[in-house]
C-alpha positions in Angstrom: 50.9 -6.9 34.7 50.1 -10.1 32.7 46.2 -9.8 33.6 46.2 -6.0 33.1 47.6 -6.9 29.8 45.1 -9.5 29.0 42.2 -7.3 29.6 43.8 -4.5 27.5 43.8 -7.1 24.6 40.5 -8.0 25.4 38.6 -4.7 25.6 40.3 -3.9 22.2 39.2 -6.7 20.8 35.9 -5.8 22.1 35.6 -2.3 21.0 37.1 -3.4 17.5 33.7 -6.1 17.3 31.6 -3.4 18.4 32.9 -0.8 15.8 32.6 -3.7 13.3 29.0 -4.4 14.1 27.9 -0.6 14.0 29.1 -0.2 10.7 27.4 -3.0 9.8 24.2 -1.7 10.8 24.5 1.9 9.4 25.5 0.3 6.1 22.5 -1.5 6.7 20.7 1.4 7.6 21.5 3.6 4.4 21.0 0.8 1.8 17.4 0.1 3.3 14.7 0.9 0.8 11.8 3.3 2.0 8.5 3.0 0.9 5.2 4.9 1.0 2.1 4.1 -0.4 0.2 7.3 -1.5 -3.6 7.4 -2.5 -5.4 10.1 -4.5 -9.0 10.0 -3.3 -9.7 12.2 -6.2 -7.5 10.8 -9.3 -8.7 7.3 -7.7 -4.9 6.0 -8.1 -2.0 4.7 -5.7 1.1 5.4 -6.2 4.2 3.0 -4.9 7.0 5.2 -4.0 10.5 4.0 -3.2 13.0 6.6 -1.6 10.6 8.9 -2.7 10.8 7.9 -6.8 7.6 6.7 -8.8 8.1 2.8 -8.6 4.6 1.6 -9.8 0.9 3.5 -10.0 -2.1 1.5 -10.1 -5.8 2.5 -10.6 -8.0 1.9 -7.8 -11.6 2.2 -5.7 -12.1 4.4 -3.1 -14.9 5.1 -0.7 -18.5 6.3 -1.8 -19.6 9.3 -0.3 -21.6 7.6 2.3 -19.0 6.2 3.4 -15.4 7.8 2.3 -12.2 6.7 2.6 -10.3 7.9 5.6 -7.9 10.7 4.3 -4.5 11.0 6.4 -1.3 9.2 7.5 -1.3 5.6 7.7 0.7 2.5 8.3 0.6 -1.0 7.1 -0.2 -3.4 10.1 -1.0 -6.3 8.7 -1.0 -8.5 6.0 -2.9 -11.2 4.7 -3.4 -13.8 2.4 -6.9 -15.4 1.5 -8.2 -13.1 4.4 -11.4 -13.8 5.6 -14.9 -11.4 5.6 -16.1 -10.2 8.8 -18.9 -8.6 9.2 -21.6 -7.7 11.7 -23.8 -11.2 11.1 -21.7 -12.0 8.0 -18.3 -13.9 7.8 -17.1 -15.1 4.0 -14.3 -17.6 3.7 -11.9 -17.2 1.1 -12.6 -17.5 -2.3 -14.8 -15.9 -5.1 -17.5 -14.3 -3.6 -14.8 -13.1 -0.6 -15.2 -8.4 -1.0 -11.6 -9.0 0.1 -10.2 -10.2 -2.6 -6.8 -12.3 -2.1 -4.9 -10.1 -0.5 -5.7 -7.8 2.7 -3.1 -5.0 3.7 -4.5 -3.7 7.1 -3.8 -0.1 8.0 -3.5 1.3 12.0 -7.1 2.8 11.4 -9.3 -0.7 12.5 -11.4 -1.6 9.5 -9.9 0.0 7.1 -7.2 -1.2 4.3 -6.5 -1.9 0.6 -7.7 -5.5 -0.3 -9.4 -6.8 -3.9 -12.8 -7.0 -5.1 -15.1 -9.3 -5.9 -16.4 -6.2 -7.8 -13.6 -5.8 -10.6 -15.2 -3.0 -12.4 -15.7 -1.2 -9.4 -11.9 0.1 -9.6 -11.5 3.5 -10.7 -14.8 4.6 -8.9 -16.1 6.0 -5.6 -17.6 2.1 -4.8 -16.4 1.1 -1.5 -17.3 1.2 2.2 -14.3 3.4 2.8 -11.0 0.5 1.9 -8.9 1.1 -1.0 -9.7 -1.9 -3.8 -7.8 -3.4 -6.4 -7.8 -5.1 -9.0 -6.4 -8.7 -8.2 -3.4 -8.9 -10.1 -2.5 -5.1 -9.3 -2.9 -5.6 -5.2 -1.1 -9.2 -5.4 1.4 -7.3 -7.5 1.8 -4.8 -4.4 1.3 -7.2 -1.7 4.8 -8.5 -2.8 6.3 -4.8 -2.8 5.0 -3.4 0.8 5.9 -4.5 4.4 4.4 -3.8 7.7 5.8 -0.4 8.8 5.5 1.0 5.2 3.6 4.2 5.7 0.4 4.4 3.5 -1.2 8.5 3.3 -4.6 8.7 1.8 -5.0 12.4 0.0 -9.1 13.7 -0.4 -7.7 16.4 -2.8 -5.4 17.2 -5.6 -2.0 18.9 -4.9 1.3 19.6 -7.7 2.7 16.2 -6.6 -0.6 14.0 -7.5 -1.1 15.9 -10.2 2.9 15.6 -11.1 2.2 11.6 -10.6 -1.1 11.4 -12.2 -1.6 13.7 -14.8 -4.5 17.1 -15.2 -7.6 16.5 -14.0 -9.6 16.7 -17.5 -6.9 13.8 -18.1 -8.0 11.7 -15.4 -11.7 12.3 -15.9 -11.0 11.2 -20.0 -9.3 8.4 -18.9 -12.2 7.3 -16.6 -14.7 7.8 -19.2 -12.6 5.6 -21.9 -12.3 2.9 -19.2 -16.3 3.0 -18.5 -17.2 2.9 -22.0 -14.7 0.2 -22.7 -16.4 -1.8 -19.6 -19.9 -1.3 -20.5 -18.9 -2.2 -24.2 -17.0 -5.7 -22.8 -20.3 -6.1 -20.6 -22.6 -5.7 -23.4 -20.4 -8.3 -25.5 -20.9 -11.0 -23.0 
């Protein structure tokens, strides 16, 4: 009886350390933040959401026609500091004249990802090779927000939530138009 009653005691305490340990994890589980990253190809903005409210919206470049951004579902794979250019017969260490920028978030679709510029007022146009750019103080900014797992959807067209998040079109396109001028203006000051 004595080792019957031992076990007893011991499976109890058992089951009591396992019920313990699986409320910690769904309390875990239900205060964990989700995020998604989603890009307008069209309004040329991310948006950072956090259990699905607005957290942050930043402008940014997307592909040129030639060669567009890749629209879809994505996840964050990687992430970089100082990354390093590669390119067919071209590699670029970190540093000013890096394409990457300072930062490189790299998506599950090879070669593609949002990273800085070298090209500063290329953000809020159709400028890049198919990556979403930043500008370096918005994607450092974001870097510190995201994970690897975060999911990252790319939209090539307008729906109510983009709009909801970014405003009309004729908005957007006024906006754009303000922020050239006020570049070439800045440009021709220098």
């Amino acid at each position: 009886m004595r080792r019957s009653n031992g076990n007893s005691n011991l499976k109890a305490a058992a089951i009591l350390i396992l019920a313990l340990l699986l409320m910690s994890i769904r309390g875990s589980a239900q205060t964990a933040t989700t995020r998604q990253v989603v890009v307008s190809l069209e309004d040329r903005k991310l948006v950072l959401l956090e259990d699905g409210q607005v957290k942050k919206i930043y402008p940014v470049a997307v592909g040129r026609p030639a060669t567009p951004s890749p629209a879809g579902k994505f996840q964050v794979v990687v992430r970089l500091e100082n990354p390093t250019y590669y390119h067919p017969g071209k590699v670029i260490a970190p540093g000013a004249s890096n394409p990457l920028g300072t930062r490189w978030i790299g998506l599950n679709q090879k070669g593609y990802g949002i990273h800085g510029t070298n090209e500063p007022r290329s953000v809020g146009k159709a400028a890049s090779h198919g990556c979403i750019r930043m500008a370096k103080a918005d994607l450092e900014e974001l870097f510190t927000l995201i994970s690897v797992g975060d999911e990252v959807e790319i939209r090539s067209e307008r729906d109510e939530q983009t709009a909801e998040w970014f405003g009309s079109p004729a908005v957007v396109m006024a906006q754009a138009s303000v922020s050239e001028a006020q570049a070439t203006s800045a440009g021709a000051q220098q």
